[in-house]
GUDRENKOL-331470 format. One line per 2 residues: number of its first residue (from 1); their letters; for each residue x negated, y, z negated of N, C-alpha, C. Coordinates in steps of 0.02 Angstrom, whole numbers, plus 50000, padded with zeros to 5 digits. Layout:
REM residues N
NUM	A	X,Y,Z,X,Y,Z,X,Y,Z; ...
//
This chain:
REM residues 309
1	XX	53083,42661,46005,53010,42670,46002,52990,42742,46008; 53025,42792,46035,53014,42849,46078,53016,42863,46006
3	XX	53083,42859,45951,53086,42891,45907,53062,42866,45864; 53033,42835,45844,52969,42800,45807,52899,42839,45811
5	XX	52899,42858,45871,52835,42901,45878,52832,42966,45861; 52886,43009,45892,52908,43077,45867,52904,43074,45773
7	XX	52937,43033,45764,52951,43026,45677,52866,43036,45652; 52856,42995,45673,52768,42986,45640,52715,43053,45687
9	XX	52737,43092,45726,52709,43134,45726,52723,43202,45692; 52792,43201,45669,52828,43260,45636,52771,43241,45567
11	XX	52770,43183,45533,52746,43177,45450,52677,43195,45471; 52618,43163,45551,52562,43178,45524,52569,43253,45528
13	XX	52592,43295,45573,52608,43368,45547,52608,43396,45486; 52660,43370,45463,52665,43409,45395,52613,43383,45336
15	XX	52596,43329,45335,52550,43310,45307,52477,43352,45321; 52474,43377,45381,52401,43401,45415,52428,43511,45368
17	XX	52486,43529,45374,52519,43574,45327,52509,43562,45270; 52522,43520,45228,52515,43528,45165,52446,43541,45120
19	XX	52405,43506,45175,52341,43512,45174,52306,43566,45187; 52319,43595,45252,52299,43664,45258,52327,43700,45192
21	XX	52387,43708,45155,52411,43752,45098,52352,43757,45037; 52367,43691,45057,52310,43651,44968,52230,43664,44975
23	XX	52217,43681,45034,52170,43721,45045,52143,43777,45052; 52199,43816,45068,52199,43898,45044,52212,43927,45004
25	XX	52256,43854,44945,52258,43872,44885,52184,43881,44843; 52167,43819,44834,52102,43814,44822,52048,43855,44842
27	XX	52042,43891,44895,52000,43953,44926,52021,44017,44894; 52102,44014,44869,52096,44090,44855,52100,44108,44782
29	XX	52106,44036,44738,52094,44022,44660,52017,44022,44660; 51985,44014,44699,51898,44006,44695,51884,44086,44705
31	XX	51874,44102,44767,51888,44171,44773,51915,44239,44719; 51978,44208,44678,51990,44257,44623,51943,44226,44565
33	XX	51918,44170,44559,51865,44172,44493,51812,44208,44507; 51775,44196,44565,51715,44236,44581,51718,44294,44576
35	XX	51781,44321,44609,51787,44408,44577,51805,44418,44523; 51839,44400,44482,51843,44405,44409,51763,44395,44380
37	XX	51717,44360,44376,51661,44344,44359,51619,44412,44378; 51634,44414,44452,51578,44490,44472,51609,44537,44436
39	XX	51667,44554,44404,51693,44607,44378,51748,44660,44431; 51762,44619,44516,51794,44632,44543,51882,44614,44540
41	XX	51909,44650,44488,51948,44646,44453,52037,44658,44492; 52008,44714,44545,52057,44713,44587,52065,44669,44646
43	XX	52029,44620,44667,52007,44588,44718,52050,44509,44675; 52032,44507,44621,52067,44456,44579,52137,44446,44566
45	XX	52154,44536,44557,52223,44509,44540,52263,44517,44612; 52233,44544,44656,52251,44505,44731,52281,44438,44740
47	XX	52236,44410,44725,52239,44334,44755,52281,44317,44724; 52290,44330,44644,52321,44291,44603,52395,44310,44626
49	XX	52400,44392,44645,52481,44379,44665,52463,44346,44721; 52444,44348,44777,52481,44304,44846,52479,44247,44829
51	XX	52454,44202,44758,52450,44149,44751,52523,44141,44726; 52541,44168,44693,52621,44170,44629,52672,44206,44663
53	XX	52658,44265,44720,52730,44266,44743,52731,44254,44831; 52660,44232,44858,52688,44237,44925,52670,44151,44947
55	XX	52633,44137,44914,52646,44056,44917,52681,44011,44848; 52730,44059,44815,52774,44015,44753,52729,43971,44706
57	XX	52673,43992,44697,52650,43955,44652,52677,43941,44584; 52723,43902,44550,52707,43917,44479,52660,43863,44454
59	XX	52610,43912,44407,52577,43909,44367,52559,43946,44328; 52546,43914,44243,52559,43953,44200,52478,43975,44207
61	XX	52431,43948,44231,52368,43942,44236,52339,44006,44258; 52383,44028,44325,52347,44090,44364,52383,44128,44340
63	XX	52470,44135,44304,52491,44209,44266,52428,44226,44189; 52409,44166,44194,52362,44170,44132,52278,44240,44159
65	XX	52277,44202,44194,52213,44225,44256,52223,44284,44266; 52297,44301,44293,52315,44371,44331,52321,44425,44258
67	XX	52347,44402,44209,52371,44444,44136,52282,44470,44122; 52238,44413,44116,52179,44422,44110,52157,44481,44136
69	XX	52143,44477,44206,52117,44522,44257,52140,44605,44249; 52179,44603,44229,52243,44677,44204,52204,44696,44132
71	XX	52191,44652,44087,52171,44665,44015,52126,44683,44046; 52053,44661,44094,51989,44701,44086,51985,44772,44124
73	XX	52027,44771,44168,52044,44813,44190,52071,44886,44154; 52094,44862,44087,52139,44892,44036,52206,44929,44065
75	XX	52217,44892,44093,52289,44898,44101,52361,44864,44080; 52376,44888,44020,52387,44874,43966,52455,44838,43961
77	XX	52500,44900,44020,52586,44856,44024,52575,44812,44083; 52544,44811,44118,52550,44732,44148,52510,44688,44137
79	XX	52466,44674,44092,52427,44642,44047,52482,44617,43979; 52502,44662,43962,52564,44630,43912,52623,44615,43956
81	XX	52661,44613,44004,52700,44590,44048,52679,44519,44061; 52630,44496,44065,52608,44437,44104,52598,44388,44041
83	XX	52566,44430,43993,52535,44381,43936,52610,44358,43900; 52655,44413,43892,52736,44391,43873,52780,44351,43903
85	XX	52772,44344,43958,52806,44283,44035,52787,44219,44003; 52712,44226,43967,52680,44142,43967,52690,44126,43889
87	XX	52701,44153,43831,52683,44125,43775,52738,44075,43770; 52789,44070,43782,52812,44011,43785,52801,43954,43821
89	XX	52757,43947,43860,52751,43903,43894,52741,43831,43869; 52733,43779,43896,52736,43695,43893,52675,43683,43857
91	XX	52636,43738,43915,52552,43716,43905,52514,43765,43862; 52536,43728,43809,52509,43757,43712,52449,43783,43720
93	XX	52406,43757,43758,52319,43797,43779,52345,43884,43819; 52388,43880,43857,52396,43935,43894,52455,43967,43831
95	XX	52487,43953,43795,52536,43998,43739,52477,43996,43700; 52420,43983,43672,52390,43991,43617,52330,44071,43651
97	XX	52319,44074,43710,52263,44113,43741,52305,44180,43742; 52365,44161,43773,52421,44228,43772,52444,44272,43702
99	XX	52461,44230,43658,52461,44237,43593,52413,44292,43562; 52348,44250,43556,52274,44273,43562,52253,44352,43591
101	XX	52266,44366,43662,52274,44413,43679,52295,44480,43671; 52366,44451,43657,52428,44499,43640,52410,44509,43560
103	XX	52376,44490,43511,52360,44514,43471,52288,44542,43463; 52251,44534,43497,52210,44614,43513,52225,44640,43529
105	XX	52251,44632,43563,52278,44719,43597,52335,44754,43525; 52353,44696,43491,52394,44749,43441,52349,44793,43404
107	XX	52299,44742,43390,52230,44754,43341,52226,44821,43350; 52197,44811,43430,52149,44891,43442,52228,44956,43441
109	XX	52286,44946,43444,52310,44968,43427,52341,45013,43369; 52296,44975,43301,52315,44945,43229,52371,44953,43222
111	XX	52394,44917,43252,52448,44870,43209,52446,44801,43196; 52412,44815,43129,52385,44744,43117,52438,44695,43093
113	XX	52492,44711,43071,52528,44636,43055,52572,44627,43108; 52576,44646,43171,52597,44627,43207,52538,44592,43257
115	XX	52463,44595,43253,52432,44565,43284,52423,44508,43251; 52424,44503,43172,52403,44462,43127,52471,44405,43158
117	XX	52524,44420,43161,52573,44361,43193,52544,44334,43242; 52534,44391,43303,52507,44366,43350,52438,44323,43351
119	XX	52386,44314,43295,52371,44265,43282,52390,44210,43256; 52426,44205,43212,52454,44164,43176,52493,44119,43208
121	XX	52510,44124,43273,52563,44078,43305,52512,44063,43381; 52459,44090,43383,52405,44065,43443,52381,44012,43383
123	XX	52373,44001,43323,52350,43959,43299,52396,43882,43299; 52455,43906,43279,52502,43846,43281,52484,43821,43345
125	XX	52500,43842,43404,52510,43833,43471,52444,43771,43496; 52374,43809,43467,52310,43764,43467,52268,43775,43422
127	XX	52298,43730,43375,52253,43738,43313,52172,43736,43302; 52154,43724,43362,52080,43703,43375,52053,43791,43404
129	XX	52098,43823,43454,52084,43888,43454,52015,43940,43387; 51974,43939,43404,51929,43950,43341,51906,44056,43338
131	XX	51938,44055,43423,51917,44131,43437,51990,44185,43394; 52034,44130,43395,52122,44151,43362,52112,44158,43288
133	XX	52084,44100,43241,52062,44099,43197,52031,44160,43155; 51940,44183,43215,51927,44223,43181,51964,44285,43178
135	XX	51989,44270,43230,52032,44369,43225,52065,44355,43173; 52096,44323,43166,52168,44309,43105,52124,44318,43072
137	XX	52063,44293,43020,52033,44308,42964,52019,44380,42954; 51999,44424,43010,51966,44489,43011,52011,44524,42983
139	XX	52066,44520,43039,52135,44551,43033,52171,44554,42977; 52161,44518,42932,52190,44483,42869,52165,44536,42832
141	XX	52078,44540,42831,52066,44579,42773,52090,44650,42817; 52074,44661,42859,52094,44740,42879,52147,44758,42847
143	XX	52200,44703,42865,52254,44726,42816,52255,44727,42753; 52225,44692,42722,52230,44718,42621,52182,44764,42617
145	XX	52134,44778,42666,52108,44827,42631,52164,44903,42656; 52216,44900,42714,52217,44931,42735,52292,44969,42668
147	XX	52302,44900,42656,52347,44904,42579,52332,44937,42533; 52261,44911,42519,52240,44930,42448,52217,45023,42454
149	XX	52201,45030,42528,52182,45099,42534,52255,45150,42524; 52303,45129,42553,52373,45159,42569,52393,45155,42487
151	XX	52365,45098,42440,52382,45110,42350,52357,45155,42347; 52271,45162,42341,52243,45215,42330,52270,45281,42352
153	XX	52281,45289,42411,52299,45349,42427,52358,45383,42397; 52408,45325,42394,52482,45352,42358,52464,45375,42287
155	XX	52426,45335,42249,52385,45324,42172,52381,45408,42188; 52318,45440,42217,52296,45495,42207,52346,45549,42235
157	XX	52392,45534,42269,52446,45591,42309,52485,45577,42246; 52517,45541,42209,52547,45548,42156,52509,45576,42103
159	XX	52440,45585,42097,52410,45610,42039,52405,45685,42071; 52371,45693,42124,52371,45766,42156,52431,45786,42149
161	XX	52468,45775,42171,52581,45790,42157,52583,45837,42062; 52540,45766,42025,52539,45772,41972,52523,45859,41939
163	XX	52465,45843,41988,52407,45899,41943,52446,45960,41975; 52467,45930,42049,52497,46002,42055,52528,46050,42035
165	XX	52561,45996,42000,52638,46017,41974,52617,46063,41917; 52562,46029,41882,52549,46045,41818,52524,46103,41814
167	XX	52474,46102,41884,52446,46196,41903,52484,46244,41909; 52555,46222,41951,52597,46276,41962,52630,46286,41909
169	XX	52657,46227,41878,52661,46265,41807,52627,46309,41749; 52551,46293,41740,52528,46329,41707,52530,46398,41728
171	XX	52515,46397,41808,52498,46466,41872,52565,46510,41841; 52625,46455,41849,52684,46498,41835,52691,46536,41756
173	XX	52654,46504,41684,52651,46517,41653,52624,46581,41644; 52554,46559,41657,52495,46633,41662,52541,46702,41708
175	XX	52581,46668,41750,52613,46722,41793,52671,46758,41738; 52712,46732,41700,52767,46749,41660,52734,46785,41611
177	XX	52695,46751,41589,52645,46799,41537,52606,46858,41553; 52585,46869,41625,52580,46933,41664,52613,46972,41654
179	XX	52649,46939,41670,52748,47007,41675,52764,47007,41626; 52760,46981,41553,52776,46999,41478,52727,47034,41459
181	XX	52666,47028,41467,52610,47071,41450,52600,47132,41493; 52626,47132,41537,52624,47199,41597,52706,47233,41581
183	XX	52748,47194,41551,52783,47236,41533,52799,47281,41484; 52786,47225,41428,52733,47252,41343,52714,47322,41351
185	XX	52662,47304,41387,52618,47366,41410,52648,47422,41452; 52695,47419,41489,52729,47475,41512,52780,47493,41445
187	XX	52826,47461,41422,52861,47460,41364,52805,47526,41306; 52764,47487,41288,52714,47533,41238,52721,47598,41286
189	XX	52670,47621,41358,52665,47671,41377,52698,47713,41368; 52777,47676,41394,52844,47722,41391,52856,47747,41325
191	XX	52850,47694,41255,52871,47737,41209,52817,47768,41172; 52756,47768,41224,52699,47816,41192,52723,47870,41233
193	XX	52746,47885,41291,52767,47943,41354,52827,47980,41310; 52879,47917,41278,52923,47970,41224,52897,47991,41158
195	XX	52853,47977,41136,52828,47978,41065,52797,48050,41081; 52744,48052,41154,52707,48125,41156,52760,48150,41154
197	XX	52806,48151,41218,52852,48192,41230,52878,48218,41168; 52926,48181,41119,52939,48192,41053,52909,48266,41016
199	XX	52834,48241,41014,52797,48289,40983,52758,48339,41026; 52778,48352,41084,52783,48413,41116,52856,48456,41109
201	XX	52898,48413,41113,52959,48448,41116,52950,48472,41029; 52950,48438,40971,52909,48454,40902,52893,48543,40912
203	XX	52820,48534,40918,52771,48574,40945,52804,48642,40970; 52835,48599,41027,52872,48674,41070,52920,48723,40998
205	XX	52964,48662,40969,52999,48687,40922,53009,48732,40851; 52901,48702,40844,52884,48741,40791,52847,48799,40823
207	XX	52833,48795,40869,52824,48868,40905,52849,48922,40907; 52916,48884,40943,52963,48948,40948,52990,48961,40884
209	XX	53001,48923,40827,53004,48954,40750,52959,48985,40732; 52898,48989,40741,52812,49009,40741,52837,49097,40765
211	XX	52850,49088,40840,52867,49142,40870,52891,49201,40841; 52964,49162,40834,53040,49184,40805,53019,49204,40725
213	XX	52971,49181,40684,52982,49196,40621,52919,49255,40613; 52870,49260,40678,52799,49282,40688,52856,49364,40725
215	XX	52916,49355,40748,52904,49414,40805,52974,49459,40740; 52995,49480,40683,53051,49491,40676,53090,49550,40707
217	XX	53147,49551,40722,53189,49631,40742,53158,49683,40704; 53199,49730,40744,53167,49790,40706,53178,49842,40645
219	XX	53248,49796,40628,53285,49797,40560,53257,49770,40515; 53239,49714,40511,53200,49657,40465,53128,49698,40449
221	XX	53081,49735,40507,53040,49757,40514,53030,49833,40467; 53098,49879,40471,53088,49919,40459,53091,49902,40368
223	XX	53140,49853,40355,53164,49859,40294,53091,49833,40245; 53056,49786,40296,53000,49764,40258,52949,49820,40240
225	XX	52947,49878,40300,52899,49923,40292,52932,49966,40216; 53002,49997,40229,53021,50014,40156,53011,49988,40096
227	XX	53001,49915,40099,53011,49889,40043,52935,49875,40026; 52882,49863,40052,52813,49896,40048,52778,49945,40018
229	XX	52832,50007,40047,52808,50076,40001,52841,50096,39956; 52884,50061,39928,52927,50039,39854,52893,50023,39807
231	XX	52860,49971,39837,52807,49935,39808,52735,49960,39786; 52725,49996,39830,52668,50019,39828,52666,50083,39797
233	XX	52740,50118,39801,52752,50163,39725,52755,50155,39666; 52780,50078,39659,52798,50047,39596,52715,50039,39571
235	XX	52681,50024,39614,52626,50001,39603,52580,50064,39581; 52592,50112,39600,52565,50193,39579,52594,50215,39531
237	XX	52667,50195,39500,52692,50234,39451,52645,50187,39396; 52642,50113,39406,52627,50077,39348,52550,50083,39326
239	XX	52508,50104,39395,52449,50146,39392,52426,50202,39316; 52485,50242,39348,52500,50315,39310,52492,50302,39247
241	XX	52568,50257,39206,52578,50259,39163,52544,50216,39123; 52489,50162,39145,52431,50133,39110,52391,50174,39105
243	XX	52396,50250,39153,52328,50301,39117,52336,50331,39068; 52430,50341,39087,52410,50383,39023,52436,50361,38966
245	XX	52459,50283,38947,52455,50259,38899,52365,50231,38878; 52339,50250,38913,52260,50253,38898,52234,50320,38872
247	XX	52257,50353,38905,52248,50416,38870,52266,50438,38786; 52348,50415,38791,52375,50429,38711,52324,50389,38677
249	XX	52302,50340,38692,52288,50293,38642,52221,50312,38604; 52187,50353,38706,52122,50385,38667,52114,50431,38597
251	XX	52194,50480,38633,52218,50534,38591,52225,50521,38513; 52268,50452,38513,52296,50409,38446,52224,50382,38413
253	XX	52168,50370,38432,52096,50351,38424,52064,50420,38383; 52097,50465,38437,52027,50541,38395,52079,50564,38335
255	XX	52138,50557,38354,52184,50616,38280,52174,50565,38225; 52168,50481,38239,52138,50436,38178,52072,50471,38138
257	XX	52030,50469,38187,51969,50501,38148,51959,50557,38136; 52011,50617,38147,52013,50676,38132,52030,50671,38072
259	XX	52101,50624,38047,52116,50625,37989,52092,50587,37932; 52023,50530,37982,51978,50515,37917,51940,50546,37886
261	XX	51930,50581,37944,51874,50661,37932,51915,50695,37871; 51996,50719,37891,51999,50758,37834,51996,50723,37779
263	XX	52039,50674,37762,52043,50632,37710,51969,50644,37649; 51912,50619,37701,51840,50644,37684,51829,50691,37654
265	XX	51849,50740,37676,51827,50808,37657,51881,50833,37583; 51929,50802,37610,51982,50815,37547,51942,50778,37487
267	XX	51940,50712,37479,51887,50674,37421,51840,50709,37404; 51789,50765,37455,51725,50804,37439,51752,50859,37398
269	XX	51804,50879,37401,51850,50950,37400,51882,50916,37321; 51901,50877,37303,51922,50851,37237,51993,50876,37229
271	XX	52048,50847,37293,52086,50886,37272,52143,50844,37283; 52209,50840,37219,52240,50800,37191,52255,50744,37235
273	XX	52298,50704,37207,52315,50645,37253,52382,50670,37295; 52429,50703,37244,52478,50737,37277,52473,50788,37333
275	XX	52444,50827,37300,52398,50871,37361,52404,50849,37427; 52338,50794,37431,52332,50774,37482,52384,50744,37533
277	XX	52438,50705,37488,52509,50654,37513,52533,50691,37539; 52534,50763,37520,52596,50834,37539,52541,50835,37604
279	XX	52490,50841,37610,52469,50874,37662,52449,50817,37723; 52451,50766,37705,52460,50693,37736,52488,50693,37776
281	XX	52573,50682,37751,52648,50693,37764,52638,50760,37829; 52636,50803,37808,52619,50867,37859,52580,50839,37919
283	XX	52525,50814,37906,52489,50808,37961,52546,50746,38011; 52542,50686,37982,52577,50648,37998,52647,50657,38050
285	XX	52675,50697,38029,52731,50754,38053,52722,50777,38122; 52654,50819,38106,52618,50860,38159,52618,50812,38229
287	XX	52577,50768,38221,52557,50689,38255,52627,50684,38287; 52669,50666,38246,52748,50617,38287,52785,50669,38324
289	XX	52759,50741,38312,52774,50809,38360,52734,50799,38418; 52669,50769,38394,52612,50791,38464,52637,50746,38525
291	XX	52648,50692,38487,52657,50622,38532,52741,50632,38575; 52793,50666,38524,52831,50659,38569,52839,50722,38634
293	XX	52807,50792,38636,52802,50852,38686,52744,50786,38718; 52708,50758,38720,52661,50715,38761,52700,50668,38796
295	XX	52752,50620,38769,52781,50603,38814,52818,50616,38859; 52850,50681,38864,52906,50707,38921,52869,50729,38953
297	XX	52795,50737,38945,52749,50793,38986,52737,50742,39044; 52764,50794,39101,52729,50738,39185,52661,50739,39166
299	XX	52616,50700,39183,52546,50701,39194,52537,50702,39271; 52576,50688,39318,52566,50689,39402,52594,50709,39416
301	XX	52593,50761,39476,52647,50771,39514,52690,50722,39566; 52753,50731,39564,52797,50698,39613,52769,50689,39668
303	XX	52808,50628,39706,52783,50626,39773,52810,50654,39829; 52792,50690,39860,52832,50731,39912,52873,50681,39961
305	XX	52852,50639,39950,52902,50581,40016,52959,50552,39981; 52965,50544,39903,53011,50528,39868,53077,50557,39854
307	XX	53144,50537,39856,53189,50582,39849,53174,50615,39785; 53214,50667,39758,53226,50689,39691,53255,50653,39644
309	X	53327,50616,39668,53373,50598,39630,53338,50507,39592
//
């Protein structure tokens, strides 16, 4: 009997324990909603650990709660720590919220096809989920457009690539053609720089022949001056002897009309034909006497600067 009684006071004990637990459970799961609700975020995830490691709770319910409390908080690796513990879980409502989660946070990350999974399998999990849904739709287009922008962009980085190419080629063209035309042009200068040169050195050449033919020795010099007044004798003798072959001729002019005169006078005079021939002849004679004492006769004197011989 003794131990009949002890027995049944040990159970209402523990029974009066289990109760107290289940009641401070319940106080401190109430307690962390109300602070989660006020936005007392650290006060929440309090409770939720002494709920999960100092009274062994498992539940997927409050790691759900506690992962929560961390996300508003934005605290990001134990917010993804907690939300990753649960997506496997039993309770498809608590893997579909975790899921859910963990792909916003990829979102705001963008990395959208890894959040886009992370919708995609909060949907399997609870297909009724409608907040999983819309993200997955959003997310969906973010990504094709985020496709179609990354075409576009490659589209125009391959056409810019394009044009580039095509600039630096032309750039390089216009540049080669610089340096053929800038060399051209030095090329010309240079053989305009030898061409003057050329015809200075020319120039110089006909100069100094200019010089050289302008300055002669004084041999060349003297012989020219001799040969000058050679000349200029020759040129006096030929003077001379046009005078006085002007002269005879005058001379040969008057003894003509002297002897028309006589002739004249002989016809007035009536006197034979013979006569006259005889005295013709005579005169005639006389004449080829006059003319030749006229020619040996100097008419000038010598020149005193002239030799004799």
């Amino acid at each position: 009997m003794k131990y009949l009684v002890l027995t049944v006071l040990v159970m209402v004990s523990s029974s009066f324990g289990e109760l107290d637990r289940i009641a401070k459970i319940n106080k401190l799961k109430k307690e962390a909603k109300e602070a989660y609700n006020s936005g007392n975020f650290d006060k929440a995830i309090d409770n939720y650990h002494y709920l999960l490691d100092t009274l062994q709770m498992e539940d997927d319910n409050i790691t759900l709660n506690l992962a929560n409390a961390y996300f508003q908080k934005k605290d990001t690796t134990n917010a993804l720590n907690n939300y990753e513990s649960i997506i496997n879980s039993d309770n498809k409502s608590v893997s579909s919220v975790a899921h859910q989660q963990m792909g916003i946070m990829a979102n705001r990350s963008k990395k959208y096809e890894e959040a886009l999974d992370h919708f995609k399998q909060a949907l399997k999990a609870d297909p009724t989920n409608e907040e999983a849904r819309y993200n997955y739709e959003m997310v969906k287009k973010a990504l094709e457009k985020q496709k179609q922008d990354q075409n576009n962009e490659d589209q125009n980085k391959d056409k810019n690539d394009e044009n580039k190419d095509e600039q630096d080629k032309k750039d390089q063209e216009n540049k080669d053609q610089d340096n053929n035309d800038k060399k051209d042009g030095d090329q010309e200068n240079k053989d305009q720089e030898n061409q003057d040169q050329k015809s200075d050195d020319e120039k110089g050449q006909e100069k100094d022949q200019q010089d050289k033919e302008g300055k002669p020795d004084e041999k060349d010099k003297e012989g020219d001056e001799q040969k000058k007044g050679e000349q200029d004798d020759t040129k006096k003798e030929n003077a001379d002897e046009k005078q006085q072959a002007g002269e005879e001729n005058d001379k040969k002019k008057g003894d003509e009309e002297n002897m028309s005169s006589v002739s004249k006078k002989l016809k007035e005079m009536n006197m034979p034909p013979e006569k006259a021939q005889m005295i013709l002849e005579a005169l005639k004679n006389k004449e080829i006497q006059y003319y030749q004492q006229n020619k040996h006769k100097a008419t000038q004197p010598k020149s005193s600067g002239k030799p004799d011989w």
